[in-house]
C-alpha positions in Angstrom: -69.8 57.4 28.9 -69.2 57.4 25.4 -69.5 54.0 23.7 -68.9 55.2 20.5 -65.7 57.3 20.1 -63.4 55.5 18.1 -65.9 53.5 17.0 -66.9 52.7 13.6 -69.0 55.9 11.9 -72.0 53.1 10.6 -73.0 50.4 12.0 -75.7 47.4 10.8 -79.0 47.1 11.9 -78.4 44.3 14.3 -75.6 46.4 16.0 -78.6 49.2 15.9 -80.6 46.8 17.7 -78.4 45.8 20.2 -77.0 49.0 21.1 -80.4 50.8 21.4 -83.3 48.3 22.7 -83.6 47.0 25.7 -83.1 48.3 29.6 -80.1 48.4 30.2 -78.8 50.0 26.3 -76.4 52.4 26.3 -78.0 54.7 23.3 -80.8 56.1 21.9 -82.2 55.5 18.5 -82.8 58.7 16.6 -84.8 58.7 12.9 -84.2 61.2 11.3 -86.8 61.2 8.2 -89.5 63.5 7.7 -92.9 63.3 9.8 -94.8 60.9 7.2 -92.2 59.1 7.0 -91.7 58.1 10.5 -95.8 57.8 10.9 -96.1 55.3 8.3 -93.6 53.1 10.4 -90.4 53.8 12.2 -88.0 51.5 14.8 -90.6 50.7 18.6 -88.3 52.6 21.1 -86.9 55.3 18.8 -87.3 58.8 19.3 -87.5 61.2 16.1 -85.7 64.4 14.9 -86.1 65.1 11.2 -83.1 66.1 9.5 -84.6 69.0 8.2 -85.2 70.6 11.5 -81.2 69.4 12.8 -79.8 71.4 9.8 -82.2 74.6 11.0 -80.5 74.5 14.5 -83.1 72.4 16.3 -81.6 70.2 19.4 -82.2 66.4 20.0 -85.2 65.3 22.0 -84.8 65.1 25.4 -84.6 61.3 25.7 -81.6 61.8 23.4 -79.8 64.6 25.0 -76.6 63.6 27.3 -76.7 60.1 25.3 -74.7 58.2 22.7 -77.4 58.2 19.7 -77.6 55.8 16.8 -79.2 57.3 13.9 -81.0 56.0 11.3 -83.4 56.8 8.0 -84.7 55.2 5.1 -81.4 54.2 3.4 -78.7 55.8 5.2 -77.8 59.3 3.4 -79.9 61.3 5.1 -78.5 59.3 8.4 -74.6 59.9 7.7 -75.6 63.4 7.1 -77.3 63.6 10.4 -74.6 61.7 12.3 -71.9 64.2 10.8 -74.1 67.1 11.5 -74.7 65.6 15.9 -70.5 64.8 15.9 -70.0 68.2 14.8 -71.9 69.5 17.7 -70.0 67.1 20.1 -72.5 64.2 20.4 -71.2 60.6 20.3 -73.5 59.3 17.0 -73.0 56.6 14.4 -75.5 56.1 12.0 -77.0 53.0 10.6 -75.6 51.3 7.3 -78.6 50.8 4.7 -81.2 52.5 7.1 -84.5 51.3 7.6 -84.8 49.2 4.8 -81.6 47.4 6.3 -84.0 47.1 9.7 -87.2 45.6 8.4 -84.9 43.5 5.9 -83.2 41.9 8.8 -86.6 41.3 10.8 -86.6 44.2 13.2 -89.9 45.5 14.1 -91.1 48.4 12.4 -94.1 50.4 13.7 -97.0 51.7 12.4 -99.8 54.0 13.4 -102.0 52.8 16.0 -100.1 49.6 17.0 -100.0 48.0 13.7 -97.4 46.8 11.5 -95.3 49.8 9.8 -93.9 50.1 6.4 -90.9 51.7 5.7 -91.3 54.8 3.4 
């Protein structure tokens, strides 16, 4: 059930990828960057919880509750912070090494508003 423990803390975004998309993955994405950040262009799939409102006390989204999450941002601070922050509370989370400029680097899709191609801000 938990995929994770014992794990490696950060992962790269082609272990991201793998453990998140798909059918049959065995975690859920979580970005954690702010709302204009995730509208200009964030991971197809991925569900999103600002940081800001993690530190205040508010809980995952529901597609991410129960699960191993993988969690990413724009570079990765805000990400290890998060990931710290979910273990603390007893969910199974690594984060992703070099964020979401580590995804669109690599080729991932990125997201954008209204079905276009996203940018990573």
């Amino acid at each position: 059930m938990f995929p994770f423990r014992g794990a490696p803390r950060r992962v790269s975004a082609d272990e991201a990828r793998h453990r998140t998309l798909g059918p049959a993955a065995p975690a859920v994405l979580v970005d954690v960057r702010e709302r204009a950040e995730w509208d200009a262009g964030h991971v197809p799939g991925a569900v999103h919880a600002a940081l800001s409102r993690l530190v205040a006390g508010a809980a995952l989204p529901g597609a991410a509750q129960g699960r191993p999450v993988v969690v990413i941002c724009r570079s990765g601070h805000r990400s290890q912070q998060a990931a710290r922050l979910l273990a603390d509370r007893g969910v199974d989370a690594v984060d992703v090494k070099g964020g979401m400029k580590a995804w669109a680097a690599a080729g991932h899709a990125v997201a954008g508003p209204h079905g276009t191609t996203g940018t990573v801000a």
